[in-house]
C-alpha positions as CSV (number, residue, x, y, z in Angstrom):
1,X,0.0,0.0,0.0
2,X,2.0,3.5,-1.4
3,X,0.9,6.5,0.2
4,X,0.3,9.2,-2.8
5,X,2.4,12.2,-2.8
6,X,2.0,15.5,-4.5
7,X,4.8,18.0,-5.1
8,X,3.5,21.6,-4.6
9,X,6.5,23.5,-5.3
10,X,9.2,21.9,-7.4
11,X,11.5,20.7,-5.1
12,X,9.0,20.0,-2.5
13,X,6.8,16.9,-2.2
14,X,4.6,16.1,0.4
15,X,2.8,12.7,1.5
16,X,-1.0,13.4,0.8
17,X,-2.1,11.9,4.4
18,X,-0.3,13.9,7.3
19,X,0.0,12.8,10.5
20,X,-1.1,15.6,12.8
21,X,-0.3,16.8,16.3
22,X,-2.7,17.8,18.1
23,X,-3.8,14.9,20.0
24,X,-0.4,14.7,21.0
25,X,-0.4,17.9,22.8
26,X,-0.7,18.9,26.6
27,X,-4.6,18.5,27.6
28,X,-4.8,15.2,25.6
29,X,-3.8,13.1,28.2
30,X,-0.9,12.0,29.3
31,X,1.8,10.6,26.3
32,X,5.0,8.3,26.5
33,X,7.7,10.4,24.4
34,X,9.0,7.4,23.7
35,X,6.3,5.6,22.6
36,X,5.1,8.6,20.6
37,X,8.4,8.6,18.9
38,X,8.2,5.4,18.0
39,X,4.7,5.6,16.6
40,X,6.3,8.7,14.2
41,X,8.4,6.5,13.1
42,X,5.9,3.5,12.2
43,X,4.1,6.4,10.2
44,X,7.0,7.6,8.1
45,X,8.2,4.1,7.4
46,X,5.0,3.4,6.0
47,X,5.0,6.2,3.7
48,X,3.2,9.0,5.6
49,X,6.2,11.1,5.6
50,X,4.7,14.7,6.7
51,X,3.5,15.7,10.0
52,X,1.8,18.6,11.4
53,X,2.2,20.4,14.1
54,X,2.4,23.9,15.7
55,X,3.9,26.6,17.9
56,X,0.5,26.1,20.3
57,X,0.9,22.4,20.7
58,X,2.2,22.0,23.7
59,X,5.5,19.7,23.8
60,X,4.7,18.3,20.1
61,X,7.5,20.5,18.5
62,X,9.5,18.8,21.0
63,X,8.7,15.2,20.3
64,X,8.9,15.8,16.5
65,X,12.4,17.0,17.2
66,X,13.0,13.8,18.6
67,X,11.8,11.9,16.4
68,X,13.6,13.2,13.5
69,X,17.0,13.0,15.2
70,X,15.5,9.3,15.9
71,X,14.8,8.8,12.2
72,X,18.0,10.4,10.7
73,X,20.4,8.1,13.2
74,X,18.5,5.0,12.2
75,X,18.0,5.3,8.4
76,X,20.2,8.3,7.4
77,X,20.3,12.0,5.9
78,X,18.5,10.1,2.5
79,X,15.7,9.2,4.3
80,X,15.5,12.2,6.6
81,X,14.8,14.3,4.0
82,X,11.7,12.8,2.8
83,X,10.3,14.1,6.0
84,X,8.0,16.8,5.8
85,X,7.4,19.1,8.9
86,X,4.5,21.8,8.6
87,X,4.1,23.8,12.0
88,X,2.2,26.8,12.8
89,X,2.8,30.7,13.8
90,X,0.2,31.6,15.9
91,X,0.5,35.0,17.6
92,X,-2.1,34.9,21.4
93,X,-5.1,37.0,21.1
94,X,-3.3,39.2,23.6
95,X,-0.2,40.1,21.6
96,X,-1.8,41.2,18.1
97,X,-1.7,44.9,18.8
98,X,1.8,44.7,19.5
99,X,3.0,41.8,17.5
100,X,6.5,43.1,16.0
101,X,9.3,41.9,14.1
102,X,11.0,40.6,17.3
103,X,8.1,38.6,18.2
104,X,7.7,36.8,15.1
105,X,10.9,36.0,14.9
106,X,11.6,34.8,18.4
107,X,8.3,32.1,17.6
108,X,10.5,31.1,14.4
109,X,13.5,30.3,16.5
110,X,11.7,28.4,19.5
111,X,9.9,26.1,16.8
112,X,13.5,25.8,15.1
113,X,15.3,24.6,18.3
114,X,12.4,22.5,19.6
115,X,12.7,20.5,15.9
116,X,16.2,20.5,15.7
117,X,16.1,21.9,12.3
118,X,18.1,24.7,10.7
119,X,15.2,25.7,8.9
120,X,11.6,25.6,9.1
121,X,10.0,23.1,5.7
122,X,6.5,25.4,6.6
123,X,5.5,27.7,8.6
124,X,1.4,28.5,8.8
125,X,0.3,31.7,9.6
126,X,-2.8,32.2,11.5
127,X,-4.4,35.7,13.1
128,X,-7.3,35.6,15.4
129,X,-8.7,39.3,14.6
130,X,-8.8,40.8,11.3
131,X,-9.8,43.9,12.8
132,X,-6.7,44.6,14.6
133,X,-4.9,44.7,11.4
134,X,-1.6,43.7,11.2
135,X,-1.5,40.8,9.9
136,X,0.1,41.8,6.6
137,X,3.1,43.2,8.6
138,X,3.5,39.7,10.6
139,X,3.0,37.6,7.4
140,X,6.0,40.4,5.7
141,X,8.4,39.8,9.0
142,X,7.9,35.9,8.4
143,X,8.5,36.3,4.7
144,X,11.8,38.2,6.0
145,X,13.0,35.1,7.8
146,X,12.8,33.0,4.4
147,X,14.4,35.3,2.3
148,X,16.8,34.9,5.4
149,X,16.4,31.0,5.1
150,X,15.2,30.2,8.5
151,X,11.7,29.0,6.8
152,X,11.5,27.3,3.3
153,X,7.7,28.2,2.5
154,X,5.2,30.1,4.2
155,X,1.2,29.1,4.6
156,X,-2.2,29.9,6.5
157,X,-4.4,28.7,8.7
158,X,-8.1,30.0,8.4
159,X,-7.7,32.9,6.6
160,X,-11.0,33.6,4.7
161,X,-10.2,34.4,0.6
162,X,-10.4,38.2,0.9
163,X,-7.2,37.7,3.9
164,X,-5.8,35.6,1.3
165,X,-5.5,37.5,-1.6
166,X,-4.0,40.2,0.0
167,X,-1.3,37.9,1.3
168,X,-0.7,37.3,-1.8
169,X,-0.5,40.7,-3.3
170,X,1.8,42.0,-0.5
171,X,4.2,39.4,-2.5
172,X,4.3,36.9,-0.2
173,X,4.4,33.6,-2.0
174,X,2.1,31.5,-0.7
175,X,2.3,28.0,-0.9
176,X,-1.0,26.7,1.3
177,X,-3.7,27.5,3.7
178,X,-5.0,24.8,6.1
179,X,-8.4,24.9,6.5
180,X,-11.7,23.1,8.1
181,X,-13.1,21.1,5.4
182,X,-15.2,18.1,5.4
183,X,-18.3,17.0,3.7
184,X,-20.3,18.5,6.5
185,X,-18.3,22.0,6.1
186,X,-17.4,22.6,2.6
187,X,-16.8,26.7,3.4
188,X,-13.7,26.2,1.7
189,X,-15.4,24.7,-1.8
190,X,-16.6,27.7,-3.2
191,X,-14.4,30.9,-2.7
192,X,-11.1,29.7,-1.4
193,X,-10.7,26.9,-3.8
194,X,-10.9,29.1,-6.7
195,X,-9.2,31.7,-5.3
196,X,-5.8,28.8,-4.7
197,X,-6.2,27.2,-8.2
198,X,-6.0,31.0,-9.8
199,X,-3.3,31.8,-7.6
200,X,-1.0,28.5,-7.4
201,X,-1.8,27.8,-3.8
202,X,-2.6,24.4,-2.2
203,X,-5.4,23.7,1.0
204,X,-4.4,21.1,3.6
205,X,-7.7,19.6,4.9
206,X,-8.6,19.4,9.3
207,X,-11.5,17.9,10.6
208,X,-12.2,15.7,7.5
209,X,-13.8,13.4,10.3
210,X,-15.3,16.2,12.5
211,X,-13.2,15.1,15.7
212,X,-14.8,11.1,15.0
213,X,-18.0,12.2,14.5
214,X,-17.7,11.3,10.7
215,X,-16.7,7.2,12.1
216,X,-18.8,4.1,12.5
217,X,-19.1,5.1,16.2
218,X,-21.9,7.6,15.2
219,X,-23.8,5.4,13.2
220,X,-27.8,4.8,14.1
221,X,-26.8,6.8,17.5
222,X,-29.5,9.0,19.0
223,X,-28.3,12.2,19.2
224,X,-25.6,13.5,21.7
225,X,-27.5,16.0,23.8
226,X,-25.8,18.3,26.5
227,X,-22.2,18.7,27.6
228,X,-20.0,17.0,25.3
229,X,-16.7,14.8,26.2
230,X,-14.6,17.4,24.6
231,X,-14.3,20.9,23.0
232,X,-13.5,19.3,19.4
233,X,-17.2,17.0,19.8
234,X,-18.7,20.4,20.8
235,X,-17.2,22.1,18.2
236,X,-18.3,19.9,15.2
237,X,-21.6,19.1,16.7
238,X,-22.4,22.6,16.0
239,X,-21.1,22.0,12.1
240,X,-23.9,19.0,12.2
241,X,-26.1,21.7,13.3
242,X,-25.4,24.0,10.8
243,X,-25.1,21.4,7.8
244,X,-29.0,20.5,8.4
245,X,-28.9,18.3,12.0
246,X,-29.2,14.6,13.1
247,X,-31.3,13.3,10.5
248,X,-29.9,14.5,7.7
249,X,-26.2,13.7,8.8
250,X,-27.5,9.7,9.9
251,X,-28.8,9.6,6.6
252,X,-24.7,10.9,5.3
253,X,-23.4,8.2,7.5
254,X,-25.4,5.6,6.1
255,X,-24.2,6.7,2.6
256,X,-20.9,6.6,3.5
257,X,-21.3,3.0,5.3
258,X,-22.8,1.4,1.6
259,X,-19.8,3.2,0.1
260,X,-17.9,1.2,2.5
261,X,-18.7,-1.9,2.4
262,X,-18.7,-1.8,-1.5
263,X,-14.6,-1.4,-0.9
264,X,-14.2,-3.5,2.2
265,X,-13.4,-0.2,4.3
266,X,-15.1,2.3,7.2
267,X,-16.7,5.3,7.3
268,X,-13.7,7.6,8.3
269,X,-11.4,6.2,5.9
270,X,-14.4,7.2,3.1
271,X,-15.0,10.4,4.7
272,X,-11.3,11.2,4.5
273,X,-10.4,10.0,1.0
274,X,-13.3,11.8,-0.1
275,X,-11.7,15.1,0.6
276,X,-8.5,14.4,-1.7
277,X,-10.6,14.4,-4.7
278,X,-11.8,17.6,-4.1
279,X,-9.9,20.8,-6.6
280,X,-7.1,22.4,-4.8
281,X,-6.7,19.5,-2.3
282,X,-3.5,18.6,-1.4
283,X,-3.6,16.6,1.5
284,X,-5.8,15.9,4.3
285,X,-4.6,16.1,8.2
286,X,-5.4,13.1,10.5
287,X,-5.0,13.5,14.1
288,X,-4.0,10.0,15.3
289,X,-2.5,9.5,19.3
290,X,-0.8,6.4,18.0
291,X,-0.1,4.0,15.5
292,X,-3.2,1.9,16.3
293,X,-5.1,3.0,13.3
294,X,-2.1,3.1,10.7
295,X,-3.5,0.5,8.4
296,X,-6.5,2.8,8.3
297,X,-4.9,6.2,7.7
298,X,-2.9,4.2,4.8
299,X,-6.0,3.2,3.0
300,X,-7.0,7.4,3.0
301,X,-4.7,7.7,0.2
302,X,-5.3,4.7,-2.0
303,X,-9.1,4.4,-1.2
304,X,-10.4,4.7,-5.2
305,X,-14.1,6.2,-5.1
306,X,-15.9,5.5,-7.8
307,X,-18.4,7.7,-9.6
308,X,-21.6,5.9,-8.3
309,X,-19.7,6.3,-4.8
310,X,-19.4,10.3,-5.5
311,X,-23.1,10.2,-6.9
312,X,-24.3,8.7,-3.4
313,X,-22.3,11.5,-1.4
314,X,-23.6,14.3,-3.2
315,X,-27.4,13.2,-3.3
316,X,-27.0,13.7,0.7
317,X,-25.2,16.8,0.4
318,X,-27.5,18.2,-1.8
319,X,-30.1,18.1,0.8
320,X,-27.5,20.0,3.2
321,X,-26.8,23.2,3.8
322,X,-23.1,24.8,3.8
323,X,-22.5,26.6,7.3
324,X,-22.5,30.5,6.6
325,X,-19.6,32.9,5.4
326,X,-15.5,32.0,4.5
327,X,-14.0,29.8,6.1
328,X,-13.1,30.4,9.5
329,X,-16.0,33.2,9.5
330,X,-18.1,32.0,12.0
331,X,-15.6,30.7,14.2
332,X,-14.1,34.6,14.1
333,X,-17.2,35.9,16.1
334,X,-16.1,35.1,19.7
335,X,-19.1,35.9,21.1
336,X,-21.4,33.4,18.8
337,X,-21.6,29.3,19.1
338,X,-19.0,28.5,17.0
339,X,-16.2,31.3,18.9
340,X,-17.1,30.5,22.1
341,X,-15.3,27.4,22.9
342,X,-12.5,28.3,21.5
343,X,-9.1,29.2,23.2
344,X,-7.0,32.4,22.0
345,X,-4.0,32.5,24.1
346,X,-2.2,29.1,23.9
347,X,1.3,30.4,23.6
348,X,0.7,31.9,26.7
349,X,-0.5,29.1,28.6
350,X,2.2,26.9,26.9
């Protein structure tokens, strides 16, 4: 089983399943270094060759510096290479209006001594308030630090198009923009997606699952009502919500179950591979605490849907609704639903 790979720059190829990190960070429970090292290295071996982390995760920076030393002692510089780190640059709520140069670049340099790398393979820029607007100054100070070569490319995280395309015109050279994207949220289908095949950019799928609720687990459940186990489950019941509630997604998980068992597969794996046929898709993110579900992840990337598969998905979306605005829109308002669970100052509790 050969995980696909897509080159999005020449001279840089990613593996189109990427192993993220946020289940590995602090407030997850507790992790063995070790054995999470060892799980890393399970994942590469087997082909998924990128990981994704960020500068909020606490202590997974840390790990994947590890790791790679790991990796590169066991299988050499050859094989080192084909690993792909993406982290993240996220300035706390708190520091926007006086985010400077110095700040920027002091983030760069803790993520490059927690990876152990001389420079940074891709750094993703995200801002929490558009109206304290300075964004295009932090994205210029991080472009300073390539042209420096302390980062190789430079992407997003939830920037809506408009956000986008001024990146882009400040001459920043974009290379990707993570976003929410699923088949309950498809925010990112309309605007964004044209906006990156127009302008040579690629989107990196989260949440292709909606934090497991897109998995066999959910299937023929009544729904969850109340306090949720976790702020993720909150946070995508809400998408189910929006995309046209409990009926209508059952009847998506049932879809995707016939889909299923037509391959010999599961609902997540479906839900997942989906999401790489989409335009502008590059690669999708799955969070995974371990390597328990490797052979699962794997089958993401060679999982061949066939057009009466994609005619099935789409009668169910059709009855759906996509949640309002850009992406990331709704999540912006910090006062509404989708805002209010969310936390803005990580680096500072890190």
């Amino acid at each position: 089983m050969t995980v696909p790979t897509l080159t999005l720059r020449p001279g840089y190829t990613i593996s189109r399943v990427l192993r993220g990190g946020w289940q590995l960070a602090g407030g997850h429970g507790t992790v063995d270094p070790k054995a999470a090292i060892e799980d890393m290295i399970a994942f590469a071996e087997a082909g998924i060759t990128t990981f994704d982390c960020a500068d909020i995760y606490t202590g997974v920076e840390e790990m994947i510096g590890a790791f790679r030393s790991e990796y590169g002692n066991r299988f050499g510089a050859e094989a080192l290479a084909r690993i792909k780190v993406h982290t993240k640059l996220v300035p706390d709520l708190t520091r926007l209006a006086d985010c400077d140069r110095a700040y920027v670049r002091g983030i760069v340099e803790t993520s490059l001594k927690r990876l152990r790398m001389e420079r940074l393979d891709l750094v993703q820029f995200h801002w929490w308030d558009y109206s304290v607007g300075r964004y295009l100054d932090a994205v210029g100070w991080l472009d300073e630090l390539r042209r420096e070569g302390k980062i190789a490319h430079i992407g997003g995280t939830n920037f809506d198009t408009i956000r986008t395309e001024e990146i882009i015109a400040a001459g920043v050279p974009l290379l990707s923009m993570q976003v929410q994207y699923s088949l309950i949220d498809r925010r990112a289908e309309g605007l964004l997606a044209r906006s990156a095949a127009q302008n040579g950019f690629w989107l990196l799928c989260y949440g292709t699952v909606a934090g497991g609720f897109l998995g066999d687990r959910w299937l023929g459940q009544p729904e969850p009502m109340g306090l949720l186990e976790n702020r993720s489950l909150t946070k995508y019941k809400l998408i189910i919500d929006d995309f046209g509630g409990w009926d209508l997604f059952q009847s998506l998980l049932r879809a995707l179950r016939a889909i299923a068992d037509r391959h010999g597969s599961d609902i997540a794996t479906v839900a997942s591979a989906a999401m790489l046929t989409r335009p502008a898709v590059a690669g999708v993110i799955i969070g995974a605490r371990n390597r328990d579900h490797l052979p699962r992840n794997l089958a993401i990337g060679t999982l061949a849907l066939t057009p009466e598969d994609h005619a099935a998905i789409n009668a169910v979306l059709a009855e759906g609704r996509i949640p309002a605005g850009d992406t990331y829109t709704l999540e912006r308002d910090r006062h509404g639903r989708h805002g209010q669970i969310i936390k803005y100052n990580l680096n500072a509790e890190a």
